[in-house]
Z-matrix of the N, CA and C atoms (Angstrom, degrees):
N
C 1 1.444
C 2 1.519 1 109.28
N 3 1.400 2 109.16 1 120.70
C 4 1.628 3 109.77 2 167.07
C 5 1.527 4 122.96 3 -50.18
N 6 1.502 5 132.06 4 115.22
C 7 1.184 6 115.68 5 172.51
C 8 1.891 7 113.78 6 -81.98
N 9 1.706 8 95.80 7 148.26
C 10 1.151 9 107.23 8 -169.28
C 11 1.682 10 101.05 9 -108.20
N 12 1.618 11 107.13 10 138.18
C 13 1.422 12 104.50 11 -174.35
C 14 1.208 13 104.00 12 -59.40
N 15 1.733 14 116.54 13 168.61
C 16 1.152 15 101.05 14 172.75
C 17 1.955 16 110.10 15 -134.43
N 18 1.693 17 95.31 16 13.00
C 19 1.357 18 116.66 17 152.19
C 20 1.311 19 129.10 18 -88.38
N 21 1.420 20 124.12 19 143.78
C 22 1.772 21 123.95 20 -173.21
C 23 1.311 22 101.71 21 -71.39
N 24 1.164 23 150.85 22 155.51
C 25 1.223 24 148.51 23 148.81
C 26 1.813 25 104.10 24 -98.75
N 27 1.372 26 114.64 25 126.31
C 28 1.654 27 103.61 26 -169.49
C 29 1.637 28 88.80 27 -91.78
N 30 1.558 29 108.80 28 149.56
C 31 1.866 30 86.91 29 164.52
C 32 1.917 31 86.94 30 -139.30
N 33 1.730 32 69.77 31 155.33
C 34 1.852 33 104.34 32 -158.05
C 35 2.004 34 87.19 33 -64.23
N 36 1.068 35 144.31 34 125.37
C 37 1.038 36 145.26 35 137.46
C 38 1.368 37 122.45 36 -68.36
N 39 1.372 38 126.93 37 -20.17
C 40 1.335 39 125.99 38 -152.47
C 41 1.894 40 107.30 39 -81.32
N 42 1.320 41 103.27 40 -22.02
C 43 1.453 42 99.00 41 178.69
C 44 1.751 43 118.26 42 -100.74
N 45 1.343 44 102.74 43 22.75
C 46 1.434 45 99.02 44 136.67
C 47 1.679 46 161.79 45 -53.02
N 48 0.949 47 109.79 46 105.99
C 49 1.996 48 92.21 47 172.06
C 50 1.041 49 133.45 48 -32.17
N 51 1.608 50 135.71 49 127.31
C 52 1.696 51 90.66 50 161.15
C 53 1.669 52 125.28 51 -68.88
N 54 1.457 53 104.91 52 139.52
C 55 1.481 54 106.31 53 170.64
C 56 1.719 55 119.98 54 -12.92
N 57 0.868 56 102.72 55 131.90
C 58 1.676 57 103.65 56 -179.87
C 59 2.012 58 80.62 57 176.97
N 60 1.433 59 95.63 58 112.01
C 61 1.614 60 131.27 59 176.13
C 62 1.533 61 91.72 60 -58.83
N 63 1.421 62 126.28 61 -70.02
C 64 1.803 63 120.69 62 174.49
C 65 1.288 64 99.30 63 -22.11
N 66 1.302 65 155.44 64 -49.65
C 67 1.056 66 126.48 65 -144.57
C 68 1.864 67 108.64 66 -101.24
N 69 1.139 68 105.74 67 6.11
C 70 1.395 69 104.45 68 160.96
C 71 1.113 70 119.12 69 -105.41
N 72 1.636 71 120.90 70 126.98
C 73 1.221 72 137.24 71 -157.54
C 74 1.617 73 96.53 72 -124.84
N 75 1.477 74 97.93 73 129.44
C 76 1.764 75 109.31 74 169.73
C 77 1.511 76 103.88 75 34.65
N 78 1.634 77 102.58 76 43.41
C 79 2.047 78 99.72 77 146.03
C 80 1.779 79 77.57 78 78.99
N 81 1.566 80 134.84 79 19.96
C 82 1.289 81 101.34 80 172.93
C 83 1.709 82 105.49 81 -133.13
N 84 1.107 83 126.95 82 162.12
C 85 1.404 84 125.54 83 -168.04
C 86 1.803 85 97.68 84 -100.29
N 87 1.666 86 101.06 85 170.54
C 88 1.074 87 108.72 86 149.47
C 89 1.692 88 113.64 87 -64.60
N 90 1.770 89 92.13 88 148.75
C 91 1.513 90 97.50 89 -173.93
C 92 2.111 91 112.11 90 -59.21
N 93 1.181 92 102.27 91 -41.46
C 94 1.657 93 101.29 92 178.64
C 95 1.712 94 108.27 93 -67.81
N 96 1.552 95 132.76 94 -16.05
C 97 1.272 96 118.96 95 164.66
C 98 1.568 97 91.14 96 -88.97
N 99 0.693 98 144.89 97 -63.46
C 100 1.659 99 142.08 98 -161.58
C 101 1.539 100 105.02 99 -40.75
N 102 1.186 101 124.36 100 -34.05
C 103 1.508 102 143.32 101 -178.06
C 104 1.267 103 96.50 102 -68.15
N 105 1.858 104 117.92 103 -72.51
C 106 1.551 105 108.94 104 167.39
C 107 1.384 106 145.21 105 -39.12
N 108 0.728 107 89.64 106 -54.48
C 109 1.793 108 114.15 107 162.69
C 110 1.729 109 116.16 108 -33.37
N 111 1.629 110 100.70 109 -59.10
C 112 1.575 111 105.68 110 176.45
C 113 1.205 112 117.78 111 -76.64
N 114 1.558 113 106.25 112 -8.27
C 115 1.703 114 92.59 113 174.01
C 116 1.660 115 112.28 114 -101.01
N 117 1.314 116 114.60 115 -15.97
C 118 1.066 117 112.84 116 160.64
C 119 1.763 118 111.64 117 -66.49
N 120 0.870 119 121.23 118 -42.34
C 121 1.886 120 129.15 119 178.61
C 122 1.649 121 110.14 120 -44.11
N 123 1.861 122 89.22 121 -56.44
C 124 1.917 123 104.71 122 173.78
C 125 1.449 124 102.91 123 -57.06
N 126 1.377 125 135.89 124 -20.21
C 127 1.354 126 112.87 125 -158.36
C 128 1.606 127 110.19 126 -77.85
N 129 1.219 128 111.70 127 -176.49
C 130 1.264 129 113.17 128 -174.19
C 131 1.996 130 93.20 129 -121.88
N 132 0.996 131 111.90 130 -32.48
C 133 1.607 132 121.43 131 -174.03
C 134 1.731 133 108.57 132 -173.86
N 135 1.569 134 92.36 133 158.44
C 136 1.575 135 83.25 134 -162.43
C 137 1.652 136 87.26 135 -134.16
N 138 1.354 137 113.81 136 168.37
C 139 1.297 138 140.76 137 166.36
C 140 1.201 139 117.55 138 -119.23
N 141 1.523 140 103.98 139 122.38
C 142 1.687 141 106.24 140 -173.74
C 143 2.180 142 84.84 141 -93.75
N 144 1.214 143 118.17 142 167.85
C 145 1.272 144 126.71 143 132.33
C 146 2.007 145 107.57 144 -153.40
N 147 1.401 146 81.65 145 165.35
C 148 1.943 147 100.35 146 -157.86
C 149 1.468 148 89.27 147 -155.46
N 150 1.277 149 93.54 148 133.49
C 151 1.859 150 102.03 149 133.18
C 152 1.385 151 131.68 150 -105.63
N 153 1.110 152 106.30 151 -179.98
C 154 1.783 153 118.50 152 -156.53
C 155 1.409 154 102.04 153 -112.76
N 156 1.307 155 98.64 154 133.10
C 157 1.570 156 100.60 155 168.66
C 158 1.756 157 88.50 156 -141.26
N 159 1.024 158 106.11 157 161.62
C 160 1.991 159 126.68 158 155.09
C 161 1.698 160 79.37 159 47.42
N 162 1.621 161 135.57 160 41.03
C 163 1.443 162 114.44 161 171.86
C 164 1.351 163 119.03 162 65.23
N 165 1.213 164 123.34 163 23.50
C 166 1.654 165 111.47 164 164.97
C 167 1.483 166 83.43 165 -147.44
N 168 2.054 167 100.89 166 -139.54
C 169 1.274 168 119.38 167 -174.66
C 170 1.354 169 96.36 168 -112.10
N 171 1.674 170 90.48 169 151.95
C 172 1.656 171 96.12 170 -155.37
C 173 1.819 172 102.66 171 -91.12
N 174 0.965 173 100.00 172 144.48
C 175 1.659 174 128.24 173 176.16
C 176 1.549 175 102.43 174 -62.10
N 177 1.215 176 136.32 175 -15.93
C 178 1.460 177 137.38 176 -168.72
C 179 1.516 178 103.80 177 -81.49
N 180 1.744 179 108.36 178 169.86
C 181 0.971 180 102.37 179 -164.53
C 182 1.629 181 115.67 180 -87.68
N 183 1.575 182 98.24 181 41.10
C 184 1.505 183 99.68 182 164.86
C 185 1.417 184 125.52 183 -125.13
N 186 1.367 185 104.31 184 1.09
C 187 1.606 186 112.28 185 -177.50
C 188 1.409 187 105.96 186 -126.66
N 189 1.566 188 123.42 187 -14.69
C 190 1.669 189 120.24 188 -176.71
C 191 1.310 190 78.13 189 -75.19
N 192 1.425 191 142.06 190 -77.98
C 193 1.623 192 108.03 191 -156.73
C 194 1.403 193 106.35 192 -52.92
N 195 0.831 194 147.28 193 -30.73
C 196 1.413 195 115.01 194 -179.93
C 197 1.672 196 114.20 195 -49.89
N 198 1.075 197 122.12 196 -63.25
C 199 1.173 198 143.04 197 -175.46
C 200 1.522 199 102.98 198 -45.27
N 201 0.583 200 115.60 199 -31.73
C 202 2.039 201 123.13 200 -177.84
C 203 1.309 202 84.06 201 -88.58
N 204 1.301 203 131.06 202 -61.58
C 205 1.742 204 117.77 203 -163.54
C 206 1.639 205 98.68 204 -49.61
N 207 1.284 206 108.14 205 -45.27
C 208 1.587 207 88.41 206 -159.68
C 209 1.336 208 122.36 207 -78.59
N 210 1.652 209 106.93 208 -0.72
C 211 1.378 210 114.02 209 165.14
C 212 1.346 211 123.54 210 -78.02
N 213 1.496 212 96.91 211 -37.76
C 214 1.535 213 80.89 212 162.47
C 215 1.346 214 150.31 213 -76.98
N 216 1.196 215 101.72 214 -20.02
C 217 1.313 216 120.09 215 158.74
C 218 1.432 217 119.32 216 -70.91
N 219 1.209 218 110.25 217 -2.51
C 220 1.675 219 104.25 218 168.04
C 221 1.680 220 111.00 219 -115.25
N 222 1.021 221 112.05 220 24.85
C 223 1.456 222 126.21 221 164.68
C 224 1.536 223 110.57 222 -67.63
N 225 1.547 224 122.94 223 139.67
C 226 1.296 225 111.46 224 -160.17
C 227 1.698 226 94.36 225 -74.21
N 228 1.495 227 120.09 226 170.72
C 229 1.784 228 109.28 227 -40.84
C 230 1.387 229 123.73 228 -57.53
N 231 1.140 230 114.34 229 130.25
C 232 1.768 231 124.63 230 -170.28
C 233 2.033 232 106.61 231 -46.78
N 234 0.849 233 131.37 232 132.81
C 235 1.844 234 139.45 233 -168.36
C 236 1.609 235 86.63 234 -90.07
N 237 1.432 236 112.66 235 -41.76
C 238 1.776 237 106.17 236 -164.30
C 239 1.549 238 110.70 237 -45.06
N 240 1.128 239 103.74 238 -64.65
C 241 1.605 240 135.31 239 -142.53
C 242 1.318 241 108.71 240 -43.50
N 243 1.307 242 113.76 241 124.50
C 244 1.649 243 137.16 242 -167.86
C 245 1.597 244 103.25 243 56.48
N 246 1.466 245 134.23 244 22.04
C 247 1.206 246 104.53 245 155.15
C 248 1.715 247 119.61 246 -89.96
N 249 1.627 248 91.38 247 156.11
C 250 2.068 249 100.81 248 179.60
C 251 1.482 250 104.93 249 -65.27
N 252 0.908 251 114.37 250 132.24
C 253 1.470 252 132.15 251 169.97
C 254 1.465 253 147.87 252 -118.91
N 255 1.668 254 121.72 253 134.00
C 256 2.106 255 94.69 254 -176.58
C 257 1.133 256 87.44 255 -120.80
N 258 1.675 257 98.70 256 179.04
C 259 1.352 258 112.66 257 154.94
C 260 1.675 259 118.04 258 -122.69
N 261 1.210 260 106.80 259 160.66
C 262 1.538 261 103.75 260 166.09
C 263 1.517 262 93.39 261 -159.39
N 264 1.614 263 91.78 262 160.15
C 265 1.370 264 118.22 263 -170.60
C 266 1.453 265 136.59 264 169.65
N 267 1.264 266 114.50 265 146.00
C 268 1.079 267 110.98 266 -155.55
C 269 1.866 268 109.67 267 -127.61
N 270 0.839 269 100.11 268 172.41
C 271 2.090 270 114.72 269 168.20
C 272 1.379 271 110.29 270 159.72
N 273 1.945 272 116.74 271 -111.20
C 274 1.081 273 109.50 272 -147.80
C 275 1.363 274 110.57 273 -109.17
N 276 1.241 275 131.24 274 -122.07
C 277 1.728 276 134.21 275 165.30
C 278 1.697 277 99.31 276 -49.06
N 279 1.197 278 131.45 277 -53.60
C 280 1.359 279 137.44 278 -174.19
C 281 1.552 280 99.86 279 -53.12
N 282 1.460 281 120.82 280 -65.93
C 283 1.444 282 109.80 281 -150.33
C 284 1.311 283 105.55 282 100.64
N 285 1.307 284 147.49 283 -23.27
C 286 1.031 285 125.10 284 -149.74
C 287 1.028 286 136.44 285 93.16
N 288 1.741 287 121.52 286 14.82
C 289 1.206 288 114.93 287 -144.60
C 290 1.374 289 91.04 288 -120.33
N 291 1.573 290 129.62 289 5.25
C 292 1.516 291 132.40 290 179.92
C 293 1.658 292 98.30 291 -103.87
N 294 1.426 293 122.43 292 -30.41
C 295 1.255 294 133.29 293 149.43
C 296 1.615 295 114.49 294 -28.13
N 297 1.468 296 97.93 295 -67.87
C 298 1.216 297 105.06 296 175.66
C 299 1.514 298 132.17 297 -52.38
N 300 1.326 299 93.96 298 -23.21
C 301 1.871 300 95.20 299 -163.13
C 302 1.904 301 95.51 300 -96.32
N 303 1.387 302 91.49 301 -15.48
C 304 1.799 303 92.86 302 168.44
C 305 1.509 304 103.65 303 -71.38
N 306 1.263 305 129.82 304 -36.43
C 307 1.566 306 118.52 305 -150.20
C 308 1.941 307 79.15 306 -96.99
N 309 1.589 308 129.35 307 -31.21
C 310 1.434 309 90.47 308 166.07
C 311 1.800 310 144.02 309 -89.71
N 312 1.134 311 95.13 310 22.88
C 313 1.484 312 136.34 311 165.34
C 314 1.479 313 98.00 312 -52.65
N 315 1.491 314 86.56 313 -90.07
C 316 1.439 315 115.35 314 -167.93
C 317 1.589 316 102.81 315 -28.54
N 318 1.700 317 105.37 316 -51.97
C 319 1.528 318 120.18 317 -148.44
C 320 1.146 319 98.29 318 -97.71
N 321 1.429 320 142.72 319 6.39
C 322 1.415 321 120.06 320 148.98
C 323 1.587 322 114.70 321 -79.74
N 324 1.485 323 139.46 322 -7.88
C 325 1.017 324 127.63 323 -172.29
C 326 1.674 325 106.01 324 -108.54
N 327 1.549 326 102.93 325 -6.13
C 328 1.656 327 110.88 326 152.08
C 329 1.125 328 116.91 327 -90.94
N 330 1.535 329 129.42 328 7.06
C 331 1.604 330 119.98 329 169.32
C 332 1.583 331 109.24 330 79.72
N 333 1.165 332 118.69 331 -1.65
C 334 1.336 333 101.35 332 163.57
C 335 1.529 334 140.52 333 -108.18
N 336 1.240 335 113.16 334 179.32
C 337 1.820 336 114.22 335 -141.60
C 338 1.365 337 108.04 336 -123.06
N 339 1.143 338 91.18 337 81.83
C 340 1.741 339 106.30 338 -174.81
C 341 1.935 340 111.03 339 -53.95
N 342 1.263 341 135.03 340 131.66
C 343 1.086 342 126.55 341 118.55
C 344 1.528 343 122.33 342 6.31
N 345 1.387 344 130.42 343 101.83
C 346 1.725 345 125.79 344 157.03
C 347 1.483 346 112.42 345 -58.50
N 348 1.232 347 112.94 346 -69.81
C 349 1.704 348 127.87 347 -166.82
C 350 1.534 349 95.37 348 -133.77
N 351 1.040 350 111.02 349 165.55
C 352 1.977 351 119.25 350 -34.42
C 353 1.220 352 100.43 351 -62.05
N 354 1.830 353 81.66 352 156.43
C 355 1.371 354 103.45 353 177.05
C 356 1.396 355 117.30 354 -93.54
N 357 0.974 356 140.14 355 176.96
C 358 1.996 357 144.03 356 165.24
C 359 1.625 358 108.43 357 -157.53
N 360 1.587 359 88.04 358 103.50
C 361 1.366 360 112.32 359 158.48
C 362 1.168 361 117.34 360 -123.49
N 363 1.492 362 145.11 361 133.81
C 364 0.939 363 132.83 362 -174.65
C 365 1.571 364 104.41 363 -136.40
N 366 1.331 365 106.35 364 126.56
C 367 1.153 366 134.76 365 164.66
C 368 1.711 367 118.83 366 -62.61
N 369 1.241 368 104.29 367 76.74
C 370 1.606 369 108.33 368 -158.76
C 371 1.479 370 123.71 369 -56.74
N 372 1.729 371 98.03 370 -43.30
C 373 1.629 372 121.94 371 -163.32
C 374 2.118 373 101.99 372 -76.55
N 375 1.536 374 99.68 373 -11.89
C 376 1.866 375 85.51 374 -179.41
C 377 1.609 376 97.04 375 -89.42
N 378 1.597 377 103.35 376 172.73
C 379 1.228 378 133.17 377 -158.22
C 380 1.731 379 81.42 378 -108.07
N 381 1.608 380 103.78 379 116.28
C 382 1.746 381 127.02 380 46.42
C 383 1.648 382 77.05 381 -86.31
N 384 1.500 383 97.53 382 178.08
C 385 1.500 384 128.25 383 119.67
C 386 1.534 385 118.97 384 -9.40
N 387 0.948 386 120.67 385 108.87
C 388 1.841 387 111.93 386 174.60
C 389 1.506 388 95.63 387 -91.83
N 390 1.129 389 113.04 388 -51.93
C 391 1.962 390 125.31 389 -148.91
C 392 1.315 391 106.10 390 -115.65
N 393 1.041 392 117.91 391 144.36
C 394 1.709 393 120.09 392 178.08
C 395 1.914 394 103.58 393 -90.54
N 396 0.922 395 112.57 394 -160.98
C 397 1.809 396 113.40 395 -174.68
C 398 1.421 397 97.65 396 -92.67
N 399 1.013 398 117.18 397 -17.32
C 400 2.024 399 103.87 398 164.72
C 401 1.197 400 113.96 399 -100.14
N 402 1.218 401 140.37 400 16.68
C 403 1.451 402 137.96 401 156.30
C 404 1.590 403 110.36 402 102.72
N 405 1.687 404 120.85 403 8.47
C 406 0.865 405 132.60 404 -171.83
C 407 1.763 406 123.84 405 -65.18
N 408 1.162 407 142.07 406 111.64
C 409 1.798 408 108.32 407 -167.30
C 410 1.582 409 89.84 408 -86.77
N 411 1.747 410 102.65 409 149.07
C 412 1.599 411 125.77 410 -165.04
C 413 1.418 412 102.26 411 -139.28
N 414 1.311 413 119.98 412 -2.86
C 415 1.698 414 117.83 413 -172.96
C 416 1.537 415 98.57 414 -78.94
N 417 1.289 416 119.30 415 112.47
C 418 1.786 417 114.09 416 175.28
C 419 1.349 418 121.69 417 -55.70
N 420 1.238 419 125.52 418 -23.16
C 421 1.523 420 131.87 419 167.01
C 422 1.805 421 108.93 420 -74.57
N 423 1.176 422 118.61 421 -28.92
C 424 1.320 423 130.89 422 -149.50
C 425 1.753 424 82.65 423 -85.98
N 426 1.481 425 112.86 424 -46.14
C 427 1.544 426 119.70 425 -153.90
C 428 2.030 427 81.80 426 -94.88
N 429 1.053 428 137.47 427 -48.40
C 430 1.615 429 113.88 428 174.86
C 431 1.317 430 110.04 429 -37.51
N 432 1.459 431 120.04 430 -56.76
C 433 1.513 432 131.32 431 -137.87
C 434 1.912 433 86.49 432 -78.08
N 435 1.066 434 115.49 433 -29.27
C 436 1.893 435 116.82 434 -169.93
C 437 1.335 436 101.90 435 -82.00
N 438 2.097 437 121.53 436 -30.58
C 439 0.783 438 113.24 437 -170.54
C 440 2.229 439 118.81 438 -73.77
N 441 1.522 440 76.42 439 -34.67
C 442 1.912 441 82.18 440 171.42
C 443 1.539 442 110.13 441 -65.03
N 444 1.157 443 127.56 442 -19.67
C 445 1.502 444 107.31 443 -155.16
C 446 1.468 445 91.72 444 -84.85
N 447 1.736 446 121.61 445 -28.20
C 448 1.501 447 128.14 446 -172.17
C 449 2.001 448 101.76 447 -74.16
N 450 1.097 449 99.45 448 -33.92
C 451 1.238 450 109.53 449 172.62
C 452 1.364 451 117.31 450 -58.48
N 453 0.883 452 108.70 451 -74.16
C 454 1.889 453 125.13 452 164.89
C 455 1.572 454 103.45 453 -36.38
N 456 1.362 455 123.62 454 -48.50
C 457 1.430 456 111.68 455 -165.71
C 458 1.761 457 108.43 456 -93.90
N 459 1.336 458 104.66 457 -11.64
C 460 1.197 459 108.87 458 171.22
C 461 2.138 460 116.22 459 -75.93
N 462 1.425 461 108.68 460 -30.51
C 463 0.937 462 105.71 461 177.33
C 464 1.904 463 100.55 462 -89.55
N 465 0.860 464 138.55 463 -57.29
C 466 1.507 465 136.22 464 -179.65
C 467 1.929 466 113.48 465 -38.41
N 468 1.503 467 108.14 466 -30.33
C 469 1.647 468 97.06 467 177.48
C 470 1.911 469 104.92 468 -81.76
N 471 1.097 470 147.62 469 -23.35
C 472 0.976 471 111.34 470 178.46
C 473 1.700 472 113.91 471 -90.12
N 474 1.497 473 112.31 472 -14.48
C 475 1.306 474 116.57 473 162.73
C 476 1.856 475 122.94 474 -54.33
N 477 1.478 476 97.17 475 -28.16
C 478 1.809 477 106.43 476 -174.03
C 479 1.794 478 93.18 477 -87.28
N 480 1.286 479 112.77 478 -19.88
C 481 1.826 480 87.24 479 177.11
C 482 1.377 481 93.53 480 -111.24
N 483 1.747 482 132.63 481 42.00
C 484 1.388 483 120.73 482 153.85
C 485 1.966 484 100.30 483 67.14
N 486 1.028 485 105.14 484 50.02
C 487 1.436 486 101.81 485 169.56
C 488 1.616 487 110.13 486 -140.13
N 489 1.297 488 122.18 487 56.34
C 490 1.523 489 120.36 488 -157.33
C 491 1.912 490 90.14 489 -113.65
C-alpha cells in the first residue's frame, strides 16, 4: 500500500510567470515552473482554496496566481491528471461556492477528481467572527467543517489510486 502523507505541503505560487508558451523552450520550462510542476507531480492530492468575488475566482492578487499555477501545470504533460482533489472557499452570501463550481469546471478538463462532500464554503463577512486580525480562521464550527473535508480527501486519494 502506498503511504499517503499526512502533512499539507503549502507551495509558494507567487514566484511564477505569467503563462506565456515563449517561454518554453524544447518541451522545457522555466526552472521555477519546472520546480512547480514536480511538486505538483510528487503530490498525492491537492487542495485548491480561493475566494469569491463577482461569483467566480477572484482576479486579485490572490487568486490570479492561482489560476496561472494551474495553467502551468497543465502544460503538456498535464501534472493534474487523476489526482484527488478539494476545494474550499470563502467570501460573501455564496461562500464561495460559485467560485467553486468554476475551479470544478476548470478541473474536469484537467482530469481531476474532486471530493463531492463535504463541502467548505464559508461565508466569511457573517457574525460570529470567522478570522481573527491575522487572517487566522477561529470559528469552532468553521475549523470542524474544514477539518472533515481534509479528512474526507485524505481518505478518498489512496482509494482513487486503488490502494484501500
Amino acid at each position: 500500500m502506498e503511504a499517503v502523507a499526512s502533512e499539507p505541503v503549502i507551495i509558494d505560487i507567487s514566484p511564477l510567470p505569467v503563462l506565456n508558451t515563449d517561454l518554453e523552450v524544447d518541451g522545457t520550462f522555466p526552472p521555477v515552473v519546472e520546480a512547480f510542476r514536480q511538486k505538483i507531480l510528487q503530490a498525492d492530492s491537492v487542495l485548491f482554496a480561493s475566494p469569491e468575488y463577482n461569483y467566480s475566482v477572484t482576479g486579485t492578487l490572490l487568486a490570479a496566481p492561482l489560476k496561472n499555477a494551474i495553467d502551468w501545470a497543465s502544460r503538456p504533460p498535464i501534472c493534474w491528471a487523476d489526482k484527488a482533489a478539494a476545494i474550499v472557499s470563502g467570501g460573501g452570501s455564496f461562500g464561495g461556492g460559485l467560485a467553486q463550481y468554476h475551479l470544478r469546471q476548470i478541473g474536469i478538463y484537467l482530469d481531476l477528481h474532486f471530493i463531492n462532500k463535504p463541502e467548505f464554503h464559508l461565508n466569511a463577512f457573517a457574525p460570529p467572527a470567522k478570522f481573527d486580525s491575522d487572517g487566522n480562521l477561529i470559528d469552532p464550527q468553521s475549523k470542524n467543517r474544514l477539518k472533515e473535508v481534509l479528512l474526507s480527501l485524505f481518505a478518498f486519494t489512496p482509494r482513487l489510486k486503488g490502494n484501500c
